[in-house]
VMD Tcl script that builds the backbone (N, CA, C; Angstrom):
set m [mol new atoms 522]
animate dup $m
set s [atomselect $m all]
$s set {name element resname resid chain x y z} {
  {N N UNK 1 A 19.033 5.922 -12.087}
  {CA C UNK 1 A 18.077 6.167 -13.135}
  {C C UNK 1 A 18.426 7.493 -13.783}
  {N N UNK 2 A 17.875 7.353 -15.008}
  {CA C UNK 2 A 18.625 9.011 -15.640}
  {C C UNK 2 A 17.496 9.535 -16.092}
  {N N UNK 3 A 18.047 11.190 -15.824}
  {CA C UNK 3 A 16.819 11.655 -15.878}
  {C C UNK 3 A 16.474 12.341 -16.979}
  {N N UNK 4 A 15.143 12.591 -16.919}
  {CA C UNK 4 A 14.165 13.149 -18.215}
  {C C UNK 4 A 14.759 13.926 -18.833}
  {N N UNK 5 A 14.710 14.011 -20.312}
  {CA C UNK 5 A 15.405 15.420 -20.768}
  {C C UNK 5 A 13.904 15.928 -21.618}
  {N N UNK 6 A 14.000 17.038 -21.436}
  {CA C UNK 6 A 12.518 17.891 -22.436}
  {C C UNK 6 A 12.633 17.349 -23.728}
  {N N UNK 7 A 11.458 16.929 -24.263}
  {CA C UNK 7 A 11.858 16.530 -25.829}
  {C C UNK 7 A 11.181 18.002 -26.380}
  {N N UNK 8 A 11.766 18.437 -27.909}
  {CA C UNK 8 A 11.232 19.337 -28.746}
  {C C UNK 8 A 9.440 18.804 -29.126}
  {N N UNK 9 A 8.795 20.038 -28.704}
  {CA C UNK 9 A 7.728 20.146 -29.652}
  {C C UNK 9 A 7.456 19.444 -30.711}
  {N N UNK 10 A 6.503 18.426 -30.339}
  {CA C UNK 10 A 6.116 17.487 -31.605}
  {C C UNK 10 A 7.233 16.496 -31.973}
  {N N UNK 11 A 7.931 16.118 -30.477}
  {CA C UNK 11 A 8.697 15.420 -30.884}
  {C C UNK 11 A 8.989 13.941 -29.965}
  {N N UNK 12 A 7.432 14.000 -29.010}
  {CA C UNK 12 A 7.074 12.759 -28.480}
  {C C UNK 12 A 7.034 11.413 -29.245}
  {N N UNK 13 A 7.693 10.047 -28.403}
  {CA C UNK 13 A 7.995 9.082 -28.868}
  {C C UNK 13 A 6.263 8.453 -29.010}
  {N N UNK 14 A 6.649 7.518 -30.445}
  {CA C UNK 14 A 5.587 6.826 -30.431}
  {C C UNK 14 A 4.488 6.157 -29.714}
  {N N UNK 15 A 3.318 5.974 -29.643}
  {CA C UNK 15 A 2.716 4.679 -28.287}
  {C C UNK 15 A 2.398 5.955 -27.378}
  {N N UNK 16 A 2.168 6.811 -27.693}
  {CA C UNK 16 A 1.747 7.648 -26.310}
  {C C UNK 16 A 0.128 7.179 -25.387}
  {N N UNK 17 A 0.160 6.839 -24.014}
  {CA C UNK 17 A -0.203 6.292 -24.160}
  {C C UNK 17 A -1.709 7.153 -23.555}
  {N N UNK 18 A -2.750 6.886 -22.415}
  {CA C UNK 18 A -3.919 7.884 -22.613}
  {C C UNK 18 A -3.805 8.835 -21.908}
  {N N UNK 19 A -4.344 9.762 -22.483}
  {CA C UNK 19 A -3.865 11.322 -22.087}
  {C C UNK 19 A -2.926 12.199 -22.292}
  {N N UNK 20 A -2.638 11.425 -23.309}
  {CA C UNK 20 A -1.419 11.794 -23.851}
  {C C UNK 20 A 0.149 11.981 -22.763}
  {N N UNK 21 A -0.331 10.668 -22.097}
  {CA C UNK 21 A 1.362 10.062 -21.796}
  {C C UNK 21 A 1.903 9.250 -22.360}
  {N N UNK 22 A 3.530 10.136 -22.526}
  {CA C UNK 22 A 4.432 9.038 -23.223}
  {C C UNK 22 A 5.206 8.087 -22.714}
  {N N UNK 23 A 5.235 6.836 -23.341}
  {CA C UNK 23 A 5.368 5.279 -22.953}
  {C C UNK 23 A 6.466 5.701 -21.901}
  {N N UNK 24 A 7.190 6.412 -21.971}
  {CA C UNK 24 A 9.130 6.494 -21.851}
  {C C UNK 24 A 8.439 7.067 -20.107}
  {N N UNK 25 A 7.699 7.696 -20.347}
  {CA C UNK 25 A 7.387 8.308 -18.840}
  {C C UNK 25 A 6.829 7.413 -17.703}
  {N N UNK 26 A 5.637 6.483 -18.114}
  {CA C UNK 26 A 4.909 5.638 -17.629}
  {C C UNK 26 A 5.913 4.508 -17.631}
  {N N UNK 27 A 7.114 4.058 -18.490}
  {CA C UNK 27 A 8.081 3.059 -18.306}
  {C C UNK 27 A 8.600 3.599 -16.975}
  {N N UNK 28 A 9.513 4.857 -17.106}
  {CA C UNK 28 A 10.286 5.317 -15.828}
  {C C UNK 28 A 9.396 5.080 -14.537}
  {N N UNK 29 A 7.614 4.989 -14.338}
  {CA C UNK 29 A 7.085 5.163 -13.555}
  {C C UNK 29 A 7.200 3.706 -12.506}
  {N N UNK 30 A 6.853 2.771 -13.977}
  {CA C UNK 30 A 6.747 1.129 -13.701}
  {C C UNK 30 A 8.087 1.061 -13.264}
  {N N UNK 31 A 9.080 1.326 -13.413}
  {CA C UNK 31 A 10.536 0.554 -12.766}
  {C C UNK 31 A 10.564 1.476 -11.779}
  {N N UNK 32 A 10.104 2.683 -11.114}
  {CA C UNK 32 A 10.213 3.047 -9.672}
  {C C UNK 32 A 9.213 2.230 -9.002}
  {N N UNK 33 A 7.994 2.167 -9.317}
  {CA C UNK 33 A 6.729 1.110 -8.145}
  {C C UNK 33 A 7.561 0.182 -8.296}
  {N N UNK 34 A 8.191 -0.524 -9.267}
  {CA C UNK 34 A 8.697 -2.008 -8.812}
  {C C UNK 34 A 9.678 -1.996 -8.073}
  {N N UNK 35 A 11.093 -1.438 -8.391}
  {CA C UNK 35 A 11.821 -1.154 -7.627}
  {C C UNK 35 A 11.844 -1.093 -6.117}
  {N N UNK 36 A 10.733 -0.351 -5.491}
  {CA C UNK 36 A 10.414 0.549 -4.345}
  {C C UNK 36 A 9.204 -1.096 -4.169}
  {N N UNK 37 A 8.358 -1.378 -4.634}
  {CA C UNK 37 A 7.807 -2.866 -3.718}
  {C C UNK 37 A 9.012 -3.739 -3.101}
  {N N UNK 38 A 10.155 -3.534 -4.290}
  {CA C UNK 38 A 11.239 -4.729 -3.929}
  {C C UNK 38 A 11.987 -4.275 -2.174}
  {N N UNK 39 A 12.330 -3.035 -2.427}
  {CA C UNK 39 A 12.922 -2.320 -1.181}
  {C C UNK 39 A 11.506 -2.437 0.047}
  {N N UNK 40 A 10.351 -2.259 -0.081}
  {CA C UNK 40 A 9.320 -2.562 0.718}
  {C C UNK 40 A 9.242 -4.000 1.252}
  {N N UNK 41 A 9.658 -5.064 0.106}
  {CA C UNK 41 A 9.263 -6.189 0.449}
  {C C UNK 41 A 10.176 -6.826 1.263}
  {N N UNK 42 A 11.911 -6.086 0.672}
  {CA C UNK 42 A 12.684 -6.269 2.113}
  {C C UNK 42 A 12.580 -6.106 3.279}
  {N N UNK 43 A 11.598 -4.623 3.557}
  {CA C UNK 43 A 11.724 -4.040 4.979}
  {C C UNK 43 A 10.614 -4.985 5.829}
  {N N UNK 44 A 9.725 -5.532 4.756}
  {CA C UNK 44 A 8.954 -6.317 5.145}
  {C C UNK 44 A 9.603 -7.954 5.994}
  {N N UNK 45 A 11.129 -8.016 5.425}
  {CA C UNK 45 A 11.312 -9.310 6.086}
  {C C UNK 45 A 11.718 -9.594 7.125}
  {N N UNK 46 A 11.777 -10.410 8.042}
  {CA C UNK 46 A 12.128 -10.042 9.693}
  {C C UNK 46 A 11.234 -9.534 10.576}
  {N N UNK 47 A 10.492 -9.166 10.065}
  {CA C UNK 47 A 9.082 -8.937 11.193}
  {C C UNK 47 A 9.127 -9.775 12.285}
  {N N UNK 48 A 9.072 -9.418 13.827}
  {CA C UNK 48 A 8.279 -10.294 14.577}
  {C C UNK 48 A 6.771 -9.764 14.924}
  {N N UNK 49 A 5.860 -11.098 15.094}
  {CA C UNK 49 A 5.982 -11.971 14.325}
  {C C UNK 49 A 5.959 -12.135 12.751}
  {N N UNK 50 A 6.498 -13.321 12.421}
  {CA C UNK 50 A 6.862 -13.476 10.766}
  {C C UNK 50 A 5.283 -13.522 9.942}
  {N N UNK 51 A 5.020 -12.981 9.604}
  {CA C UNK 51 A 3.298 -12.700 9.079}
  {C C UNK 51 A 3.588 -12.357 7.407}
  {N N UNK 52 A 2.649 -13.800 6.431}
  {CA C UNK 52 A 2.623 -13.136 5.011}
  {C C UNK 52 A 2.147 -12.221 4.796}
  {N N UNK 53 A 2.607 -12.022 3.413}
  {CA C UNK 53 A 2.109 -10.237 2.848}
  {C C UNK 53 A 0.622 -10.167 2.786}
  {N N UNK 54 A -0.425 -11.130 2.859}
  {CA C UNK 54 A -2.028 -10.756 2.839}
  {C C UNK 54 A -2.141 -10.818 4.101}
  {N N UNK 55 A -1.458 -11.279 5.128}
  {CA C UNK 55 A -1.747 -10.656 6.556}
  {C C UNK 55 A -1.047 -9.439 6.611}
  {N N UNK 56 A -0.028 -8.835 6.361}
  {CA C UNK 56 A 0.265 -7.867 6.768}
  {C C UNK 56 A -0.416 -6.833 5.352}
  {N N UNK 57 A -1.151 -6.932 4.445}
  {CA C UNK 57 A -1.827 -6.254 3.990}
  {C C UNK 57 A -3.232 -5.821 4.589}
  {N N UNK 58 A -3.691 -7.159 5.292}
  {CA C UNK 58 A -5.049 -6.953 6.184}
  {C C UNK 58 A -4.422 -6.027 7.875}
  {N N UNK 59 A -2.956 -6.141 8.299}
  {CA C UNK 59 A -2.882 -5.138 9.308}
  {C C UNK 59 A -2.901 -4.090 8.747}
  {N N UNK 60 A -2.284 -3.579 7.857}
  {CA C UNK 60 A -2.499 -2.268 7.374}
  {C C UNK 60 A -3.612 -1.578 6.856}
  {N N UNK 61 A -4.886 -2.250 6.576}
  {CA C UNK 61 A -5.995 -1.816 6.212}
  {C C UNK 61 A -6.695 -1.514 7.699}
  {N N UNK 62 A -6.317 -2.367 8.352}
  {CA C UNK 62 A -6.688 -2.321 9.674}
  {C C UNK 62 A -6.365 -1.227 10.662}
  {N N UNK 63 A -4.955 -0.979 9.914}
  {CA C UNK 63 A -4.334 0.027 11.178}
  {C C UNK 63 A -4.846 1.035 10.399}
  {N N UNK 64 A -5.069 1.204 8.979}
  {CA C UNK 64 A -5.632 2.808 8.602}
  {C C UNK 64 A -6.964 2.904 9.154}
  {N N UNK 65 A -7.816 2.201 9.089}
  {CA C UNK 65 A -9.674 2.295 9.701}
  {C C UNK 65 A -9.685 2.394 10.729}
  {N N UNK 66 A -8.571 1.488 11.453}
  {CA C UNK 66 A -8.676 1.471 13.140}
  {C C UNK 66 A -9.501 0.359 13.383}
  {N N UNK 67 A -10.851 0.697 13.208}
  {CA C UNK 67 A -12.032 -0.937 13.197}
  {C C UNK 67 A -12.689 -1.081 11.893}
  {N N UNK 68 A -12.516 -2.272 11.279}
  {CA C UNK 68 A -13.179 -3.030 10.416}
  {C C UNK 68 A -14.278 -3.855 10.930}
  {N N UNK 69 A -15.240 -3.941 9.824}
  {CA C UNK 69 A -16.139 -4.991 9.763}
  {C C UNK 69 A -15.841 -6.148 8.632}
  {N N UNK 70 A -15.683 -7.285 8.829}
  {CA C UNK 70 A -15.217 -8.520 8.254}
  {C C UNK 70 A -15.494 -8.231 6.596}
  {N N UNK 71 A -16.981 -7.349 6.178}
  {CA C UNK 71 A -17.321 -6.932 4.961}
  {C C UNK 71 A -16.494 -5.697 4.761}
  {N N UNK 72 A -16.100 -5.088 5.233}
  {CA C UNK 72 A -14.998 -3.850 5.065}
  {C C UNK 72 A -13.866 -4.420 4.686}
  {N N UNK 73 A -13.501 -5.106 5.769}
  {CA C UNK 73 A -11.745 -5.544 5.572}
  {C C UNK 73 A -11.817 -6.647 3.959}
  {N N UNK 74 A -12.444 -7.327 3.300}
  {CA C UNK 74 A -12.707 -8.399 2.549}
  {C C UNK 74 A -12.659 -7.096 1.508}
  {N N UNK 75 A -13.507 -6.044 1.548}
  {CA C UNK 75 A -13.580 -5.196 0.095}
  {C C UNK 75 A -12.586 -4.153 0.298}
  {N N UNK 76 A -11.666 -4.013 1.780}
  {CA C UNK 76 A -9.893 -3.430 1.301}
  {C C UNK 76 A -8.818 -4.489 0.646}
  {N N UNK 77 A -9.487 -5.730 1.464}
  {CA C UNK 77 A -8.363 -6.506 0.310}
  {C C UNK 77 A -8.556 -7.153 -0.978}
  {N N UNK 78 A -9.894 -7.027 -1.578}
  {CA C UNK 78 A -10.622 -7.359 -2.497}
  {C C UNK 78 A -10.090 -9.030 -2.322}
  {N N UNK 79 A -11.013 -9.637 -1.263}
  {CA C UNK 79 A -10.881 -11.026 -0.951}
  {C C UNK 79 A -12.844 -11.432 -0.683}
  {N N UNK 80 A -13.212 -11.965 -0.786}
  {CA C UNK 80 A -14.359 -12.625 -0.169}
  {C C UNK 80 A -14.277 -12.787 0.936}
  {N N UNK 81 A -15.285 -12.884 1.602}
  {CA C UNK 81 A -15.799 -12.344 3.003}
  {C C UNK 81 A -14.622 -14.028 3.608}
  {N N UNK 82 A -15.871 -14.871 3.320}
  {CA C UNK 82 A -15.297 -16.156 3.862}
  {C C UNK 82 A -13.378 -16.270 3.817}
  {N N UNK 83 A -12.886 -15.934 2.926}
  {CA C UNK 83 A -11.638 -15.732 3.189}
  {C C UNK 83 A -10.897 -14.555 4.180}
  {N N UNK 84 A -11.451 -13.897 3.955}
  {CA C UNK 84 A -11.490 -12.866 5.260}
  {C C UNK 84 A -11.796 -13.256 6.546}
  {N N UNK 85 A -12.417 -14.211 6.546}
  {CA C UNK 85 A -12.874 -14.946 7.964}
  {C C UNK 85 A -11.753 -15.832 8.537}
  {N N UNK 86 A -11.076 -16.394 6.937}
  {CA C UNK 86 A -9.788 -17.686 7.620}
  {C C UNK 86 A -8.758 -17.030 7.824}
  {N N UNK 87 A -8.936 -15.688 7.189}
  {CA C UNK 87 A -7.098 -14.621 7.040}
  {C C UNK 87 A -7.459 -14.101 8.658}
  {N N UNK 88 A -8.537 -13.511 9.268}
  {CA C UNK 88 A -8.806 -13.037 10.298}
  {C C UNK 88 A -8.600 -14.476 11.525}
  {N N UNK 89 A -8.653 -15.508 11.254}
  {CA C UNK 89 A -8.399 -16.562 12.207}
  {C C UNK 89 A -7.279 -16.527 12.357}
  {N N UNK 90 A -6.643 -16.653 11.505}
  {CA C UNK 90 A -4.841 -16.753 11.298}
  {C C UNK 90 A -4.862 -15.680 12.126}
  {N N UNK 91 A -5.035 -14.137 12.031}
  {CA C UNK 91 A -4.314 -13.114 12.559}
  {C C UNK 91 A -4.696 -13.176 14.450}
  {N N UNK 92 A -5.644 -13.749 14.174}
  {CA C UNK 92 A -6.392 -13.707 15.533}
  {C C UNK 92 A -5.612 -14.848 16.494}
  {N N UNK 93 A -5.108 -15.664 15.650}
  {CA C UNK 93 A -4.060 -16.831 16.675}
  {C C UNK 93 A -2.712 -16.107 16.573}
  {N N UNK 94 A -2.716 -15.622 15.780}
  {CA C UNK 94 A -0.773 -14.682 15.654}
  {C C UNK 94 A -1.131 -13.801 17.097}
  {N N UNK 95 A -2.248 -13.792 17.554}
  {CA C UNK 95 A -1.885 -12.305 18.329}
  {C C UNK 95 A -2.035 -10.895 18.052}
  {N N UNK 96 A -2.277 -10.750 16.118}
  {CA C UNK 96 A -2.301 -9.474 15.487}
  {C C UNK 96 A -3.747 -8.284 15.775}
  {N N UNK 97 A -4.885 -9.123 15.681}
  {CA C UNK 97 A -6.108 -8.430 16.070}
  {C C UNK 97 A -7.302 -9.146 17.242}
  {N N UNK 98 A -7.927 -8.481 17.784}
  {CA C UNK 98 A -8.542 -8.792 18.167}
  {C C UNK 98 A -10.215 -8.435 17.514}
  {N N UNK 99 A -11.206 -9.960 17.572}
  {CA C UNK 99 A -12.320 -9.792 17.234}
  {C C UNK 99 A -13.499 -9.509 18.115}
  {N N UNK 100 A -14.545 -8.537 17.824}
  {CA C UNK 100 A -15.341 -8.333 18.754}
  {C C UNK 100 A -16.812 -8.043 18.271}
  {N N UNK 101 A -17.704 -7.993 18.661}
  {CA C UNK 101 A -18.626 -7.486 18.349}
  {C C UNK 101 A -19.463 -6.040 18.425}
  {N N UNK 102 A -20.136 -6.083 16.958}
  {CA C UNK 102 A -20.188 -4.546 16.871}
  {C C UNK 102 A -21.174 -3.884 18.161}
  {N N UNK 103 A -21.264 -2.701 18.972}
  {CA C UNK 103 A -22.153 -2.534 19.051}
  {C C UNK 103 A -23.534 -2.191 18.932}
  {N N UNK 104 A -23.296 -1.474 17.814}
  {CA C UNK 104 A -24.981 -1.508 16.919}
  {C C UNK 104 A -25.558 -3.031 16.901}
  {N N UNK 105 A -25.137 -3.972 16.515}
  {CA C UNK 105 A -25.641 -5.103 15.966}
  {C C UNK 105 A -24.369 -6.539 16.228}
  {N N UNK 106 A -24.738 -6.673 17.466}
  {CA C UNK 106 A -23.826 -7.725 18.218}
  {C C UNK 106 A -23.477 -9.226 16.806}
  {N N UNK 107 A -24.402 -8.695 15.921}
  {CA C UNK 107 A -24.366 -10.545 14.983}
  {C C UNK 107 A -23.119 -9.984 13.792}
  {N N UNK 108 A -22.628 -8.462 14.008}
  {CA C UNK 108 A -21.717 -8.077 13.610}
  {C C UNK 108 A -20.548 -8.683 13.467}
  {N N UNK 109 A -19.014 -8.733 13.059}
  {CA C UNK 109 A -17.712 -8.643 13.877}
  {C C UNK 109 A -17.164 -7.765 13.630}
  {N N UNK 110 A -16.104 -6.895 14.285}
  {CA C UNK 110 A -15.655 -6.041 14.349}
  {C C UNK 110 A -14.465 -6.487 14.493}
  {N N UNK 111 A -12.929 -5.919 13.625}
  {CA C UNK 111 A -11.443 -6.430 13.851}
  {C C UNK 111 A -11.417 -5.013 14.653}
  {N N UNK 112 A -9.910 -4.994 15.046}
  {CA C UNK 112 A -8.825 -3.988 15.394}
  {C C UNK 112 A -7.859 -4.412 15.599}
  {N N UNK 113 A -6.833 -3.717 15.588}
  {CA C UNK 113 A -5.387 -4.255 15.749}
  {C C UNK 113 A -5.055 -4.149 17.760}
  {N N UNK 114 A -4.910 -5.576 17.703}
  {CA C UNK 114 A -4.441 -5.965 19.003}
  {C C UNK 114 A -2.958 -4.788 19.701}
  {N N UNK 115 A -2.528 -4.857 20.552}
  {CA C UNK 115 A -1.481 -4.009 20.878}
  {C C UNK 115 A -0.395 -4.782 19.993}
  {N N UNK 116 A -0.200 -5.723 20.588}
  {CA C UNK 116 A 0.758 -6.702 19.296}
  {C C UNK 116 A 1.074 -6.087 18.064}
  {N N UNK 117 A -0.655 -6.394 17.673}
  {CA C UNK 117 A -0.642 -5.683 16.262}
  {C C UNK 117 A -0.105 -4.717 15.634}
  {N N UNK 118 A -0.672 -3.726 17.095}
  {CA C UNK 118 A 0.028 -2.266 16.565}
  {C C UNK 118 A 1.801 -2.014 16.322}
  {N N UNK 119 A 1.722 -2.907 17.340}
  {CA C UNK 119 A 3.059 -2.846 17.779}
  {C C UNK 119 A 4.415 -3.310 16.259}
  {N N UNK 120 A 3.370 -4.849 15.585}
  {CA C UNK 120 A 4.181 -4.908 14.335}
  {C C UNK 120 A 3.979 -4.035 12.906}
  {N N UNK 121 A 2.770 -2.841 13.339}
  {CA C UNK 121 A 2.000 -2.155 12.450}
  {C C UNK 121 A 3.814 -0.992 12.269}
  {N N UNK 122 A 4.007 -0.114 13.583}
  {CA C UNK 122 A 4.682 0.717 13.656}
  {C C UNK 122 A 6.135 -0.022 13.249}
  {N N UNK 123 A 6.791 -1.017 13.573}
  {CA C UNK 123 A 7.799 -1.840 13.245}
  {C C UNK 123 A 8.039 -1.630 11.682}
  {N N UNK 124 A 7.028 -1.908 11.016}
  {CA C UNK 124 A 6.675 -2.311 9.536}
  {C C UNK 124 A 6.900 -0.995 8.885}
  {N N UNK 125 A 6.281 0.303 9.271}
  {CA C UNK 125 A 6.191 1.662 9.206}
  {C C UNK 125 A 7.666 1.915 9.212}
  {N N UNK 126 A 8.220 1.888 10.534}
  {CA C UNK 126 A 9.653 2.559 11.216}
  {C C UNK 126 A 10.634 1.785 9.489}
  {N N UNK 127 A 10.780 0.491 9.356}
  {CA C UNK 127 A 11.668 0.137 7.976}
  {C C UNK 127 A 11.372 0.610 7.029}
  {N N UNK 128 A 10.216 0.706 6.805}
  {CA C UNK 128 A 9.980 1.622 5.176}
  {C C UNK 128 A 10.992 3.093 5.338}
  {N N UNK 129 A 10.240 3.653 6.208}
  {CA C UNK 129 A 10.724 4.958 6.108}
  {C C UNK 129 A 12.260 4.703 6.220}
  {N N UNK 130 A 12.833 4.207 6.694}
  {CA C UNK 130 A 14.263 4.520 6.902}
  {C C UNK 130 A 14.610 3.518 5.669}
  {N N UNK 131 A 14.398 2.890 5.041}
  {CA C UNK 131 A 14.624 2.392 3.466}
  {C C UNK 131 A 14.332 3.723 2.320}
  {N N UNK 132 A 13.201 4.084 2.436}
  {CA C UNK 132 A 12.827 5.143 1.767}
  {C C UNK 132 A 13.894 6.343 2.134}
  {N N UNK 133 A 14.410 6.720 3.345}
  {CA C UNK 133 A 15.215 7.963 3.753}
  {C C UNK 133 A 16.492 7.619 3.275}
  {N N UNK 134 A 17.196 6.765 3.310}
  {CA C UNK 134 A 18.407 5.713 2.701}
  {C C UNK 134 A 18.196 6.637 1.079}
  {N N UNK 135 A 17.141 6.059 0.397}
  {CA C UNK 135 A 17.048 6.175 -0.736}
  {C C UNK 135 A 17.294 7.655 -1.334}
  {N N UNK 136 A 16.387 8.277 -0.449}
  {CA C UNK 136 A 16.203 9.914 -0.618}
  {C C UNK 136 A 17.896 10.780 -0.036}
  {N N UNK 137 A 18.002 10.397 0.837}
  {CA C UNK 137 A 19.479 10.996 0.946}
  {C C UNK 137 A 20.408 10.649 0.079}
  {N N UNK 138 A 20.392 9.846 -1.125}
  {CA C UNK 138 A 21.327 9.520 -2.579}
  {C C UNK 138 A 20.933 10.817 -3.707}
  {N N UNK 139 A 19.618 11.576 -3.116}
  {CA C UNK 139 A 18.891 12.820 -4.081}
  {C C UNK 139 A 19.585 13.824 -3.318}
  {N N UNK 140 A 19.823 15.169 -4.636}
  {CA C UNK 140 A 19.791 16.536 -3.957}
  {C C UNK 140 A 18.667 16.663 -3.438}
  {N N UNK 141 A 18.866 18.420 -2.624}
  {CA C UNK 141 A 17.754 18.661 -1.793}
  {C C UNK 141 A 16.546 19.578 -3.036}
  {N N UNK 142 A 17.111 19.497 -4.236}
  {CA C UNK 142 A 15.879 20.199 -5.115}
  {C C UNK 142 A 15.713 19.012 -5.828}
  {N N UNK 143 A 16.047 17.858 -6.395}
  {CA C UNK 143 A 15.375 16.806 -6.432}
  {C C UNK 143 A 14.532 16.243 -5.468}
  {N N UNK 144 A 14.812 16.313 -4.290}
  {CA C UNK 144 A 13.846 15.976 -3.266}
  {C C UNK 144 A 12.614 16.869 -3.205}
  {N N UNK 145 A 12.945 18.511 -3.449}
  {CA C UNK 145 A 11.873 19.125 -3.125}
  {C C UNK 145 A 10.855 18.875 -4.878}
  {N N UNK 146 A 11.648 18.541 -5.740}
  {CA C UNK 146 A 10.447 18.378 -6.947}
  {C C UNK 146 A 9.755 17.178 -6.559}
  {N N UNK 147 A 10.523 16.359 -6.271}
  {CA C UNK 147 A 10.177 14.284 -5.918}
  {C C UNK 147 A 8.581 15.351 -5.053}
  {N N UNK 148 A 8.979 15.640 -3.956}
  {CA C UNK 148 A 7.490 15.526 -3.209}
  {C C UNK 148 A 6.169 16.395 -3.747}
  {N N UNK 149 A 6.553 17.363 -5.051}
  {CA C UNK 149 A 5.828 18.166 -5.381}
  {C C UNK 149 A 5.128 17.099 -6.355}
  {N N UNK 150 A 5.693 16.057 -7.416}
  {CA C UNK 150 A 5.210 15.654 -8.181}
  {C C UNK 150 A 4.624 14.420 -7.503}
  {N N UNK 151 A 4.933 13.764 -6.582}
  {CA C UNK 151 A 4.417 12.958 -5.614}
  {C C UNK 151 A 2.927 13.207 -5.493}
  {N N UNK 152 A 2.781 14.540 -4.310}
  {CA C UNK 152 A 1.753 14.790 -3.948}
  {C C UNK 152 A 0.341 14.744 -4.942}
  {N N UNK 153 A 1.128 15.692 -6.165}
  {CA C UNK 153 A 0.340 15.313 -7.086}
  {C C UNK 153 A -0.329 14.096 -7.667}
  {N N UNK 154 A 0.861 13.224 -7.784}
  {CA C UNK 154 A 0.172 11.415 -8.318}
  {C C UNK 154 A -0.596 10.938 -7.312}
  {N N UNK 155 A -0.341 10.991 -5.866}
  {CA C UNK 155 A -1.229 10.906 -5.132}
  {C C UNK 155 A -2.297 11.514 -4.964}
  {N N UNK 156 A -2.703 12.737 -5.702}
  {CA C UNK 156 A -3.980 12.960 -5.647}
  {C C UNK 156 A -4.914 12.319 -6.925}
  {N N UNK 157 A -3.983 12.545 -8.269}
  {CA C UNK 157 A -4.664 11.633 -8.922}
  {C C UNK 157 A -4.727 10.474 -8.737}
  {N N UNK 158 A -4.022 9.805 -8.117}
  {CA C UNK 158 A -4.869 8.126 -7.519}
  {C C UNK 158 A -5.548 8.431 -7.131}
  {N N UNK 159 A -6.102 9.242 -6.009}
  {CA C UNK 159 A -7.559 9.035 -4.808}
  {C C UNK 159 A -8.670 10.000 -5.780}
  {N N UNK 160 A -8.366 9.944 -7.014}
  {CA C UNK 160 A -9.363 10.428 -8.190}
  {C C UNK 160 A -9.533 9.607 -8.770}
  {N N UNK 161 A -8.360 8.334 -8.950}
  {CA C UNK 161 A -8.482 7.171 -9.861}
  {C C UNK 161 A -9.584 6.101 -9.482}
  {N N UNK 162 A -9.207 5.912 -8.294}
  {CA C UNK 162 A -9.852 5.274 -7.453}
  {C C UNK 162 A -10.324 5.858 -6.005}
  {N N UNK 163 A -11.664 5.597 -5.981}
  {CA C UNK 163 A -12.386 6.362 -4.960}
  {C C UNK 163 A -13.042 5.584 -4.601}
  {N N UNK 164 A -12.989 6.089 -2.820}
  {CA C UNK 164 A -13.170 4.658 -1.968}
  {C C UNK 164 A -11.777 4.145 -0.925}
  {N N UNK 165 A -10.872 4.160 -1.905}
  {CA C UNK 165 A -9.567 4.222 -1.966}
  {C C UNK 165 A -8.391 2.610 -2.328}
  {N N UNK 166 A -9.392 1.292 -2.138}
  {CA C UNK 166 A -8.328 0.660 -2.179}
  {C C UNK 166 A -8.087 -0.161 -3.748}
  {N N UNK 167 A -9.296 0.350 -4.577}
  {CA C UNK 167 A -8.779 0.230 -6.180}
  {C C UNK 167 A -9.031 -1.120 -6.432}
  {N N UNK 168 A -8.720 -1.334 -7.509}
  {CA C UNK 168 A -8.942 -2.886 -7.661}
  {C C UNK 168 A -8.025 -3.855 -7.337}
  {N N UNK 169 A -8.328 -4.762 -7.009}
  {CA C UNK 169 A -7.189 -6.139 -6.791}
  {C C UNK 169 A -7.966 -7.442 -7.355}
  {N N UNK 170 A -7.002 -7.928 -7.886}
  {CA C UNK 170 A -7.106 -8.744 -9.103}
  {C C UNK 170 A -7.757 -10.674 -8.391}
  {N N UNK 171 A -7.198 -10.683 -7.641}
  {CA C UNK 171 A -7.163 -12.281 -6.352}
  {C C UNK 171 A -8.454 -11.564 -5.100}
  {N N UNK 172 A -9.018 -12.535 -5.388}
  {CA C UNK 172 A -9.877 -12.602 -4.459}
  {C C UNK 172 A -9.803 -13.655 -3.335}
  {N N UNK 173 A -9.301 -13.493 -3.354}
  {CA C UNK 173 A -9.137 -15.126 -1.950}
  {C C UNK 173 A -8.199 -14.263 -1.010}
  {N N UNK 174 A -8.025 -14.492 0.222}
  {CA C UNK 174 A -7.170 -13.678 1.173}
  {C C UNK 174 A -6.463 -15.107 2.104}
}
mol reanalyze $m
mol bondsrecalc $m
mol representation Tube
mol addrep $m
């Protein structure tokens, strides 16, 4: 990818878009998230066990909370409850979580990630990063040190964008 050059004063490309970002920036942004899902979605393949991406989206909501309630996990994956109930059956015969009841209010359910679970939670973790480190060792070490400065930053404006944290998702069915 090539990189940014400063444009002159008053000399931003057309379409800027709100907040006055320009298209050319928010383009460069869209072909790194896509890019980087594609390299994710590799590290994603080979898992044991072999689990689709809305199950292994519901372990990872799982492994960040630690314990869900069936209405929790349904509004991290923006799925309806009842689908949350058949995605949680599936995971619950894979071996991935175990269901239990809350103790405040036994008519509860409560997920967590089974040891299994965890076990394909950290698996899933361990490939990213070493896809991602692959990637980053092709950068100098002051490209790397800007990459995490401007990083940190977009990551804070997401958890400003969206608060709560898991934003909108478009499919409701899990």
């Amino acid at each position: 990818m090539s990189q940014r050059r400063p444009r002159p004063p008053g000399d931003e490309p057309a379409g800027d878009g709100a907040g006055g970002v320009p298209d050319d920036v928010a383009a460069a942004m869209e072909r790194v998230l896509s890019t980087t899902a594609l390299l994710w979605s590799r590290a994603e393949q080979g898992l044991e066990p072999a689990v689709s991406p809305i199950q292994l989206r519901a372990v990872e909501a799982i492994s960040r909370s630690g314990r869900l309630n069936l209405g929790g996990l349904a509004e991290e994956l923006g799925a309806i409850p009842s689908s949350t109930s058949r995605l949680c059956d599936r995971l619950e015969a894979a071996g991935l979580i175990v269901r239990e009841p809350a103790r405040a209010d036994r008519r509860e359910i409560i997920v967590r990630l089974s040891e299994q679970g965890e076990r394909l939670h950290a698996q899933l973790v361990r490939r990213r990063r070493e896809v991602v480190r692959d990637v980053l060792a092709l950068m100098s070490p002051a490209s790397r040190a800007r990459l995490l400065d401007a990083l940190t930053e977009f990551g804070q404006a997401c958890e400003r964008r969206a608060p709560g944290g898991a934003g909108a998702v478009d499919s409701r069915t899990a």
